[in-house]
C-alpha positions as CSV (number, residue, x, y, z in Angstrom):
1,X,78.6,70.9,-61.7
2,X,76.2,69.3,-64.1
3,X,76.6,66.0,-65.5
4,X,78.1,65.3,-69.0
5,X,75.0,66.5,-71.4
6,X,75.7,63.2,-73.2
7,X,75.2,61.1,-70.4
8,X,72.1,62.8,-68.9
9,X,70.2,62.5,-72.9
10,X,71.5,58.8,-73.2
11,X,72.9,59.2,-76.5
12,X,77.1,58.9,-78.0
13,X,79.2,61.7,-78.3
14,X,78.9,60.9,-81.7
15,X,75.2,60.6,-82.2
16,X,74.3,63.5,-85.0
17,X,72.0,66.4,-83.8
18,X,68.2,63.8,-84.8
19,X,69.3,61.8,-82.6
20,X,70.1,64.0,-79.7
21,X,67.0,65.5,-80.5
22,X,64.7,62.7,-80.3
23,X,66.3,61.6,-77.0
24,X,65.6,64.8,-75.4
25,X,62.0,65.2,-76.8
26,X,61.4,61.7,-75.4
27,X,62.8,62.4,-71.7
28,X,61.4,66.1,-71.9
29,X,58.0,64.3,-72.5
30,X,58.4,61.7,-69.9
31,X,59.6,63.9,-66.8
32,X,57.8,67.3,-67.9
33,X,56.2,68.5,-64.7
34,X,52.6,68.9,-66.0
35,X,52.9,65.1,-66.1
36,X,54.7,64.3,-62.8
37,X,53.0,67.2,-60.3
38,X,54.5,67.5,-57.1
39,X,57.2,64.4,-58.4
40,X,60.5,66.1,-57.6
41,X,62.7,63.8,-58.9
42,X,60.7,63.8,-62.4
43,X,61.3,67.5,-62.1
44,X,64.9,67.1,-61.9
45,X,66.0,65.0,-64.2
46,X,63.5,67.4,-66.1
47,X,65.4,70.4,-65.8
48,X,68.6,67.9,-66.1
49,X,67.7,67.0,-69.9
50,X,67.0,70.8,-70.7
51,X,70.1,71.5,-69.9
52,X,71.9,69.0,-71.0
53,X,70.5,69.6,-74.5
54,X,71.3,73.8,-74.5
55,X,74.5,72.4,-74.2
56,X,74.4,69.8,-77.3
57,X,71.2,70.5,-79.0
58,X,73.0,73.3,-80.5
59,X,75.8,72.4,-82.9
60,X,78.2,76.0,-82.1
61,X,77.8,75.3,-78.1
62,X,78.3,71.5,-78.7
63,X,81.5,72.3,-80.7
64,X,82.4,74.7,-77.9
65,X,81.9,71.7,-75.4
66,X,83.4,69.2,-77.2
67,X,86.7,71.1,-77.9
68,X,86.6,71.9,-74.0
69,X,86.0,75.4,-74.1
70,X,82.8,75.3,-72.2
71,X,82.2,73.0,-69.6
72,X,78.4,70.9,-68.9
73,X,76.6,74.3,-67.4
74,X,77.8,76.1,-70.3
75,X,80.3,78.0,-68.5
76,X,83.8,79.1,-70.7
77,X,86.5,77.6,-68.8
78,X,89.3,79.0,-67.0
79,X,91.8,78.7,-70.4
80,X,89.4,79.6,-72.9
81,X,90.8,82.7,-75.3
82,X,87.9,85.0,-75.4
83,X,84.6,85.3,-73.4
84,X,81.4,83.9,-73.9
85,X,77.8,84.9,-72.9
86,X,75.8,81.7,-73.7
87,X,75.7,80.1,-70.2
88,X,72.8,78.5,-68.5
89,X,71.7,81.6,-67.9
90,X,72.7,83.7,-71.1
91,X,71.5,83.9,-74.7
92,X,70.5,80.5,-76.8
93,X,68.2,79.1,-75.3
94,X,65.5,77.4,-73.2
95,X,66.3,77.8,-70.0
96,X,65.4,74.8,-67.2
97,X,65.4,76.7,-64.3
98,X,62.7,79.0,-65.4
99,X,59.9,76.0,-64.2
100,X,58.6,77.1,-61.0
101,X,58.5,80.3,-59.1
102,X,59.9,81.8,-55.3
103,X,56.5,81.5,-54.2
104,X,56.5,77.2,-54.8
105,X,53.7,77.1,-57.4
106,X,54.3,76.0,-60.6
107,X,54.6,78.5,-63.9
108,X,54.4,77.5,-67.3
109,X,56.1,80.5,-68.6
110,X,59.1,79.3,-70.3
111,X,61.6,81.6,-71.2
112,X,63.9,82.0,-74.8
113,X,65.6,84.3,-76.9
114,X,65.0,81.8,-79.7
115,X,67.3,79.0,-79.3
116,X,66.7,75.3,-80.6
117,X,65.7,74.6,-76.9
118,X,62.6,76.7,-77.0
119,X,61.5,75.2,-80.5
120,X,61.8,71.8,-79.0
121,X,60.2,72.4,-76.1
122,X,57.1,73.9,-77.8
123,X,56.7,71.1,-79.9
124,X,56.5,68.8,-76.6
125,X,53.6,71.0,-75.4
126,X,51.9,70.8,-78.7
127,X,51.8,67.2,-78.2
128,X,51.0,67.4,-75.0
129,X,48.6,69.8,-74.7
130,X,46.7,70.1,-78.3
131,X,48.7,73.7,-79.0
132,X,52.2,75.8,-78.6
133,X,53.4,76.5,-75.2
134,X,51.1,79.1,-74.6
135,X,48.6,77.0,-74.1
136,X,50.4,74.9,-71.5
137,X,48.4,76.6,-68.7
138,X,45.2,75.7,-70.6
139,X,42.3,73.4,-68.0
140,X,43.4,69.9,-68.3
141,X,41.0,66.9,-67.3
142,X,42.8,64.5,-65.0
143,X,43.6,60.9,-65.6
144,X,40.3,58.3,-65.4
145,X,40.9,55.6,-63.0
146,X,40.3,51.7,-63.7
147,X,39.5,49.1,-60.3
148,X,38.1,45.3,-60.5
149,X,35.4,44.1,-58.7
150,X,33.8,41.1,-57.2
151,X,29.9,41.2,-56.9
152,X,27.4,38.6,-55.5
153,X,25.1,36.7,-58.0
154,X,22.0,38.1,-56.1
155,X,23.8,41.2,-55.6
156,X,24.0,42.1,-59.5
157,X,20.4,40.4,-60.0
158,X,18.7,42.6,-57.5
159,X,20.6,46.0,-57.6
160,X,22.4,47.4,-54.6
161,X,24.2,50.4,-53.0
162,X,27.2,49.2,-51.3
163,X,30.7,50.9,-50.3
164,X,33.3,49.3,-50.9
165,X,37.2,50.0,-49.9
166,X,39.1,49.3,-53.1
167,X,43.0,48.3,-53.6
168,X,44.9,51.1,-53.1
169,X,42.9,52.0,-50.0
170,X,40.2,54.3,-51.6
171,X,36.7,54.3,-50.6
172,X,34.2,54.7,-53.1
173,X,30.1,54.3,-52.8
174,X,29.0,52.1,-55.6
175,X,25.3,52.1,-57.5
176,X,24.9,48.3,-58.7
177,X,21.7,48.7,-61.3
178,X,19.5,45.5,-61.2
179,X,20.5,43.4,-63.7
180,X,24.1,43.7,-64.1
181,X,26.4,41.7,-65.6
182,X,29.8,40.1,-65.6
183,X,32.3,41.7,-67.5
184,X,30.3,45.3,-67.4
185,X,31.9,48.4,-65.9
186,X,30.1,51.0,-64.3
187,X,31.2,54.6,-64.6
188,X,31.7,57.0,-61.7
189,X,31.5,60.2,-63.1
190,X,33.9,62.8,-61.7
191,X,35.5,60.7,-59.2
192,X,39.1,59.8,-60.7
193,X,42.3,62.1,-60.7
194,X,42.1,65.6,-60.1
195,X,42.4,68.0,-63.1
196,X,45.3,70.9,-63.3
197,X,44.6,74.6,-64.0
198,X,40.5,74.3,-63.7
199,X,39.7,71.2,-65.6
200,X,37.5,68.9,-64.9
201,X,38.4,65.5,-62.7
202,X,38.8,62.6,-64.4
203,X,36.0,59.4,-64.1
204,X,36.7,56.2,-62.0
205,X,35.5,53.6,-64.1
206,X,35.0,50.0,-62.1
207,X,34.9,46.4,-63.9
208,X,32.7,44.3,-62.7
209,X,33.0,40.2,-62.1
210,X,29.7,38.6,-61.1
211,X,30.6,35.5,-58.9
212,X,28.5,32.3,-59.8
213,X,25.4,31.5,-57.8
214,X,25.7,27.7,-56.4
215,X,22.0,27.2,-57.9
216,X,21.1,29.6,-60.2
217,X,22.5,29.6,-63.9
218,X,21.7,32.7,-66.2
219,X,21.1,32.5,-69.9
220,X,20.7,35.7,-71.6
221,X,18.2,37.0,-69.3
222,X,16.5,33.7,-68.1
223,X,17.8,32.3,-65.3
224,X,17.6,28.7,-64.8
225,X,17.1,26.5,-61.1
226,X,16.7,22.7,-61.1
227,X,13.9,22.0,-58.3
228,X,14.7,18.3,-56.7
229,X,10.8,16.9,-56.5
230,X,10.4,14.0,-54.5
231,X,8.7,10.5,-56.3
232,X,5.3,11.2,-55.0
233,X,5.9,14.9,-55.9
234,X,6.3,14.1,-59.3
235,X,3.6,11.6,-59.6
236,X,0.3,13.2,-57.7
237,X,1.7,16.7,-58.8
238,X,1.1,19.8,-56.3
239,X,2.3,22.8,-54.9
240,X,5.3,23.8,-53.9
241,X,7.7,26.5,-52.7
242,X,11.1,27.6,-55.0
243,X,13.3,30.2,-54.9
244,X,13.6,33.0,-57.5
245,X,16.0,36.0,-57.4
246,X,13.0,38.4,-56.6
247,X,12.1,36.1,-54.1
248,X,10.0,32.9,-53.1
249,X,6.9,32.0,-55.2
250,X,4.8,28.8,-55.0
251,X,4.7,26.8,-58.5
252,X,2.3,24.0,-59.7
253,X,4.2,20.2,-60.8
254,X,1.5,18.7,-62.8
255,X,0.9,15.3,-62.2
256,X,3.0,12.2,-63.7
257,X,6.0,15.1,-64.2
258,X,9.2,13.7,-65.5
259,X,12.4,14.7,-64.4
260,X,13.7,17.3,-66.9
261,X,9.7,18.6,-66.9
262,X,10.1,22.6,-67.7
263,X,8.3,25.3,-65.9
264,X,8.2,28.8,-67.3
265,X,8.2,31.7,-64.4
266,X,7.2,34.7,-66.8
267,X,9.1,37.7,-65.6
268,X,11.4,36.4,-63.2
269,X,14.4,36.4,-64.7
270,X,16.8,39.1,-65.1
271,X,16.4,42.8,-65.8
272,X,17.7,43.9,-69.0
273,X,19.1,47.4,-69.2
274,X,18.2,48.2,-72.7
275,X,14.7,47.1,-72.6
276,X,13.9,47.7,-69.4
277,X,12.2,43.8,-69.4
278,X,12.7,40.9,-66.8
279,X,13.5,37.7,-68.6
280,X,12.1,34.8,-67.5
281,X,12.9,31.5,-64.4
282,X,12.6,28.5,-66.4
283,X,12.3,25.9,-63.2
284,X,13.7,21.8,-64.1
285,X,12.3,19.1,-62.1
286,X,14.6,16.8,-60.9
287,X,13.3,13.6,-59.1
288,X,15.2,12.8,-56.4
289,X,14.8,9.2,-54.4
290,X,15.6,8.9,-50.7
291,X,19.5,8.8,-49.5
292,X,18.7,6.1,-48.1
293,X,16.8,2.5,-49.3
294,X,12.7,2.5,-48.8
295,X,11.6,-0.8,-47.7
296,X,8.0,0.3,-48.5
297,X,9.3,2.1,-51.9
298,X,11.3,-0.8,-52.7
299,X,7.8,-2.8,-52.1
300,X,5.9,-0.7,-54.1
301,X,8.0,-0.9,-57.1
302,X,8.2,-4.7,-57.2
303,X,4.5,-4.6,-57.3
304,X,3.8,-2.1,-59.4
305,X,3.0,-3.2,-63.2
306,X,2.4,0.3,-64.9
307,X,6.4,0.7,-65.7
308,X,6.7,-2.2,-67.7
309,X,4.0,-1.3,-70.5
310,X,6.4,2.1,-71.4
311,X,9.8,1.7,-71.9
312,X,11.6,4.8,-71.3
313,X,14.5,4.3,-73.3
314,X,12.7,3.6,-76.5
315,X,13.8,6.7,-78.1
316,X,17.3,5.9,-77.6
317,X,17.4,3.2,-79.7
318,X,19.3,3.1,-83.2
């Protein structure tokens, strides 16, 4: 026997016929089986709230149930005076059980005779799927799909192709363009939920953090490195060897460089994906003394006379 009709749409026995509405338009919408496929218990309690609301969605069978003359399948009861054809099965309404066919596939033919149910249950399609309920077996897209990602500084600088096995267990081979970003998604096309009746698959769409780099900063598109230079680096100047994202190059320090001395790498920096443009590696010197104390350094410098003619902190005066 089915459950009080009242119980099953959450509502009072005394809630007015809006209110029983709106509850069963709200659980009809939540457990309607083009939203839950292959979720039986979503079916149920479905085809629970359908009938529950033939029963008290329509004010002469609610009368009928309230004085006790029908009971929750819409059945007259045993001391009822006369007979009467408006079971779950007779005239008045939508009918639950009509979701669903011998053969286990799923039919959206819904059957009336032009009770209340039937109105209601149209207007949850037309909500649902942009129309009546004919159109409920119209191609639907399936649901997109959102995962997070971690990415490698040089990873996102260079561009890569990588599979990567994501939460919920689901493998997916990922195109990183050069030059991405943190916070960007990137869009797999065709690669989310499934669609019902023909439509299209929904998109996968994957946000991206880019882990900091332990040396390289990014501004923009330039991407900034402090290069430690030793003391006699800085003062005779000469080549040397620094990293970039692309790569390795071999740089110039002029001579007499001071630490904070700029060096502009033209096109080394990141790829932008509106331009198409690298920005730039803007390379600081940093002069760095010896961990531990240079007797002959330490000689040097007591000797030397060339430091005391410049003071260095003049331009920090008041």
């Amino acid at each position: 026997m089915a459950k009080d009709p009242y119980t099953v749409l959450g509502v009072h026995k005394s809630a007015d016929q809006d209110t029983i509405r709106k509850a069963y338009r709200a659980l009809a919408k939540q457990y309607h089986p083009d939203r839950n496929p292959g979720d039986k218990s979503a079916e149920d309690k479905f085809k629970a709230a359908s009938a529950a609301f033939e029963i008290v969605g329509d004010k002469d069978k609610r009368a009928k149930y309230d004085r006790g003359e029908i009971d929750a399948d819409g059945n007259e009861r045993a001391f009822a005076g006369r007979g009467y054809g408006g079971g779950a099965g007779g005239p008045g309404g939508f009918r639950a059980g009509a979701y669903g066919h011998p053969g286990g596939g799923q039919s959206r033919t819904y059957r009336s005779t032009g009770g209340a149910g039937f109105e209601d249950i149209s207007d949850i399609f037309s909500e649902m799927f942009g129309g009546g309920g004919a159109r409920a077996s119209a191609p639907q897209q399936g649901r997109d799909v959102r995962y997070r990602m971690e990415v490698d500084f040089l990873e996102a600088a260079r561009g890569n192709r990588k599979r990567v096995t994501m939460p919920d267990g689901r493998t997916l081979d990922i195109n990183i363009p050069e030059g991405l970003r943190d916070g960007q998604s990137l869009r797999l096309r065709g690669q989310g939920e499934p669609g019902m009746n023909g439509g299209e698959p929904g998109d996968v769409y994957v946000d991206v953090t880019v882990k900091p780099h332990r040396f390289f900063k990014l501004e923009g598109d330039t991407v900034t490195l402090d290069v430690p230079v030793t003391l006699s680096e800085a003062v005779l100047g000469g080549k040397i060897t620094i990293p970039t994202v692309h790569g390795e190059v071999s740089i110039a320090v002029p001579k007499s460089a001071s630490s904070g001395t700029a060096l502009r790498l033209r096109g080394k920096g990141l790829k932008n994906s509106k331009t198409g443009t690298h920005g730039d590696q803007i390379a600081r010197l940093r002069i760095v003394l010896p961990d531990k104390p240079d007797e002959a350094l330490e000689e040097f410098a007591k000797n030397w006379d060339g430091d005391r003619e410049d003071d260095p902190r003049s331009k920090l005066k008041l």
